[in-house]
N, C-alpha and C positions, 0 to 999 in steps of 0.2 A: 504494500500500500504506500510507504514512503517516499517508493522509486513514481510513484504517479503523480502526485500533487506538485510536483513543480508546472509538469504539465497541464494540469488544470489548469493553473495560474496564469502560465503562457495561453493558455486556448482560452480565455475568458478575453484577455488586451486580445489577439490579435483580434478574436470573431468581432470584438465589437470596434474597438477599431479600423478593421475593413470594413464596414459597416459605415461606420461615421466617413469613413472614405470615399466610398463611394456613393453615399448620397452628398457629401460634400461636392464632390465634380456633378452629380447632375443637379444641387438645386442653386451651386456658385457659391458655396459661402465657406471654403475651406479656410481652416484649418479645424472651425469649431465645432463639427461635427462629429469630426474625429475623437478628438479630444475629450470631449463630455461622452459618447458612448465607448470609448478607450477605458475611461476611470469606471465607466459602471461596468465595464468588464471585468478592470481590476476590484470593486468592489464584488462581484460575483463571485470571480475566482477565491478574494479571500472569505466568502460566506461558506461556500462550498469544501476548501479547507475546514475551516473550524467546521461546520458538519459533518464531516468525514470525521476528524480526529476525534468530537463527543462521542459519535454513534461509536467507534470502536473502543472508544474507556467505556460506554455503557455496557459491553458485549463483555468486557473482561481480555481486552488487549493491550490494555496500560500496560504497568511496567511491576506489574506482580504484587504489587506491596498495597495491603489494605484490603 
């Protein structure tokens, strides 16, 4: 599971980021399109993060102790 959340992270910027990019060239108003669904990607990635790592200390993957 470790080896995945970076990726998350990456795949949340870029999806929304191309995203904000390309409706940036077709409605003309780059950069800022990018940029605000860039960060709610990276707010995504890191909800999805901290999701991932509660639901596995809730299953009993922590780190043994408790």
């Amino acid at each position: 599971m470790v080896m995945e959340l970076p990726f998350v992270m990456v795949a949340g910027v870029v999806v929304g980021g191309g995203i904000g990019y390309l409706l940036d060239r077709w409605l003309h108003t780059a950069p800022a399109l990018a940029l605000i669904l860039g960060g709610l990607g990276f707010a995504g990635g890191v909800y999805e993060i901290i999701r991932r790592l509660t639901s596995e200390e809730k299953r009993g993957g922590g780190n043994g102790q408790g």
